[in-house]
Phi, psi and omega in degrees: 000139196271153204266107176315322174262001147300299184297346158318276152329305176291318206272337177300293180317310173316290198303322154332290168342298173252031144257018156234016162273321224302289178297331154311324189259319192307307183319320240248307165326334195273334182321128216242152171310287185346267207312350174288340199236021206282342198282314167276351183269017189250315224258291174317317212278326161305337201105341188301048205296314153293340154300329212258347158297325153330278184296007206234340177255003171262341181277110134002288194302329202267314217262348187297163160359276212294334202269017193277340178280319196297297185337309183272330157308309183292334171292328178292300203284344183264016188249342195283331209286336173314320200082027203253069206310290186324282175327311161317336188257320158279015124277333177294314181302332166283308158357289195286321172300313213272311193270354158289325214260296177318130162228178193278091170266176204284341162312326204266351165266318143256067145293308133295005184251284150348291183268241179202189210260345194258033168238023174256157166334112163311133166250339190080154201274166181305296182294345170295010196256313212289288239261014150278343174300303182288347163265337163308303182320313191297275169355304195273345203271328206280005181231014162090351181256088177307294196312297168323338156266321171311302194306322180291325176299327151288326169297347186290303202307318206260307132003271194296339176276330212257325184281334138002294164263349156263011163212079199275052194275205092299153146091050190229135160308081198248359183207154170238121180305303188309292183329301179300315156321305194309345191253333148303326203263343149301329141262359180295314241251323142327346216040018129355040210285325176311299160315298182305331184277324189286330191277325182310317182308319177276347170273308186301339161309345184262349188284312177325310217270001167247043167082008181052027150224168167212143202336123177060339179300166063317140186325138186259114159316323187252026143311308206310315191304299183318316151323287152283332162319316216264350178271323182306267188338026212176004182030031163293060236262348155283308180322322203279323170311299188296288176334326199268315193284314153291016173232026150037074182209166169222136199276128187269127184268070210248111142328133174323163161300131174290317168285343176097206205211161188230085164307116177220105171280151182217124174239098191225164221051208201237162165270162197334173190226140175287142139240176183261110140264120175277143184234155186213157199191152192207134214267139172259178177218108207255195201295340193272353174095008154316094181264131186227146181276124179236153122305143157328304178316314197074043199265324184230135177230098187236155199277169186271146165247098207293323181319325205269359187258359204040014187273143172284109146333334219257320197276005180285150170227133196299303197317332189253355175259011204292350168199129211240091149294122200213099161321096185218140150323113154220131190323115160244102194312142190246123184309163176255166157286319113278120161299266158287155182203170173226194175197136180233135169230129186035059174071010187212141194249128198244128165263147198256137175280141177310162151215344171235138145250102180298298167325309201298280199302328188274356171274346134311316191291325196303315172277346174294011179216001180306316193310304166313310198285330187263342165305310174280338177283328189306288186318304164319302196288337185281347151291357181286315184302336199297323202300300219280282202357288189299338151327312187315174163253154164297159191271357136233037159319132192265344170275043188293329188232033155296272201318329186274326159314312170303310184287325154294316168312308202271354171281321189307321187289276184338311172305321199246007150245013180294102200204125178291156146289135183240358182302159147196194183237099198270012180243016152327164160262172152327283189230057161004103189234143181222148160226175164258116203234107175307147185247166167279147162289136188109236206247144194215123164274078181295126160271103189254164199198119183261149168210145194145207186333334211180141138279154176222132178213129170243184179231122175248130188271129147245110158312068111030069204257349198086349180240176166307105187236137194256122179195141206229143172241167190207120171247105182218054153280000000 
């Protein structure tokens, strides 16, 4: 017969156990993707592209199941960065495939509803969805297949439609501007002008209607150029008209270049890194018979969502909600390093205009969906609490101290798997800035020149052919 006061004993020793694990696991929860992964993203911000290729097929954390979209963003960029298009292009197209495709299935709910959001399937973020078009676009131009781009250029369409309708809110990351210009200029660059005007059109339009910036941008004098060309070319001589009184501009008839142009994006540092923030929250109840989750602060009040728990309002008890660690994501910026940069050609000197701020947006998409996003974790976390609640023992349970080693272990569990997502694709740049550099026929030496902590200047050789050429530089320290 087993001896009662062993069990006792034994059930004592546990809790001790796990109040000095208790801390050992919070630490161990805090730990961030960044930091797992750190060795390759140390290795891209040096330059180091085959080491950081290296560390990125040597890392666990990125190849698992769930991490399989960031592992394919990160293989396109660091293969794009490589020069290695065609590769670069079958990991975007696996991307691109895997987030057309991937849906929520009932493991990744409960997984996340058990564990926490950073075991469910990665899905990507909105604009990580946009700025996979543009390095495919970049890929295909840069290996000669105008067609294979033009189709990506359209696919940009279907993108801003699709994202349309899942956030048909105001004030919602719902069009990516930058996307549009890379999709003028790509039928520009087809000789498309029609497409290119329409599309250039729709990009200045998001600009219009957000105040002539869109997160963190200002309206680019040379979309405004781009606009009116393509509409002049296009003998849209009312559109050049309306377009000039609202970008309170006017259109320059300047001749094409005898070398044709050169659109040269520059992309630099890297983007923001997730972290972990904690929030605590205790469900009140107000005069309507209402249960709302408050902060301390009283700063966020957000409602219970019963649906997602299946719990009866009647059977809630405040005492078993009164206090909520709730693991929520948040944005940290990575400085850039260059501030600024030009390019001198024939005596003549070209500054490059924002045209993406990527930092900007993911600190904004992030806060537009806080409300939601702390609704379903809330709701998550209160069934874990529900779980211990009901565990305790009654005050004359005769296994009472059994039960209470069980309602800790599963409090002990919660606590230390409370742990945010923190994935994102963190080798995006900072910011995106572009110009239009007339070219001479033949051979044209740009001289570009950084500037910020340290100068840097190199020479990009462009052959001066008469058409449109597309080429992107990286700084991303």
């Amino acid at each position: 017969m087993a001896d009662p006061t062993g069990m006792v004993l034994s059930c004592k020793h546990m809790v001790r156990a796990l109040a000095v694990l208790l801390p050992m696991l919070f630490l161990f929860s805090c730990a961030t993707y960044n930091t797992r992964i750190a060795s390759y993203y140390t290795q891209v911000a040096d330059g180091n592209y085959k080491q950081a290729d290296a560390a990125l097929e040597s890392n666990r954390l990125i190849k698992a199941r769930r991490n399989q979209l960031l592992y394919l963003l990160e293989k396109g960029k660091i293969t794009h960065l490589l020069k290695q298009y065609d590769s670069s292009n079958n990991y975007f197209n696996q991307a691109d495939n895997f987030m057309e495709d991937v849906r929520t299935s009932a493991s990744d709910i409960a997984l996340g509803t058990l564990l926490n959001p950073m075991m469910q399937t990665y899905k990507g973020e909105d604009f990580e969805k946009f700025m996979v078009h543009y390095y495919k676009a970049l890929n295909y131009l840069y290996l000669g297949q105008r067609d294979e781009a033009l189709v990506e250029a359209r696919r940009i369409s279907l993108r801003s439609y699709e994202q349309q309708d899942k956030s048909k809110r105001e004030n919602r990351y719902t069009d990516d501007a930058f996307s549009l210009m890379l999709q003028g200029i790509i039928y520009e660059q087809a000789n498309d002008i029609n497409n290119a005007f329409i599309s250039y059109r729709n990009a200045a339009d998001i600009y219009l209607k957000n105040n002539n910036q869109y997160y963190g941008t200002p309206i680019p004098e040379q979309l405004k150029k781009d606009l009116l060309r393509t509409a002049e070319r296009m003998g849209f001589h009312d559109e050049v008209q309306r377009y000039e009184n609202l970008l309170h501009t006017k259109f320059d008839a300047t001749p094409p270049p005898e070398g044709g142009e050169l659109v040269l994006f520059w992309e630099n540092g890297l983007a923001p890194v997730k972290q972990q923030q904690d929030f605590f929250f205790a469900l009140t109840k107000d005069g309507f018979g209402n249960f709302m989750f408050t902060d301390p602060t009283g700063a966020f009040n957000i409602p219970f969502d019963f649906a997602s728990t299946n719990y009866n309002r009647d059977d809630l008890k405040l005492s078993e909600l009164r206090s909520i660690r709730v693991a929520f994501p948040k944005y940290q910026e990575v400085p850039v390093f260059y501030r600024s940069a030009d390019v001198a050609l024939n005596n003549a000197d070209y500054r490059f205009e924002p045209a993406q701020d990527i930092n900007t947006i993911a600190f904004a998409t992030l806060k537009e969906r806080f409300l939601k996003e702390m609704s379903l974790a809330l709701s998550r976390l209160a069934i874990k609490k529900l779980a211990e609640a009901a565990a305790r023992p009654k005050k004359d349970d005769k296994n009472k101290d059994t039960k209470e080693a069980i309602a800790l272990a599963i409090q002990v569990f919660n606590f230390a798997s409370e742990k945010a997502d923190t994935r994102n694709w963190q080798s995006l740049p900072h910011t995106i800035s572009y110009m239009r550099v007339p070219l001479s026929r033949g051979v044209n030496v740009l001289q570009i020149n950084f500037s910020g902590a340290a100068n840097k200047s190199f020479n990009l050789v462009v052959e001066g052919n008469g058409s449109l050429q597309v080429q992107n530089v990286c700084t991303l320290r």
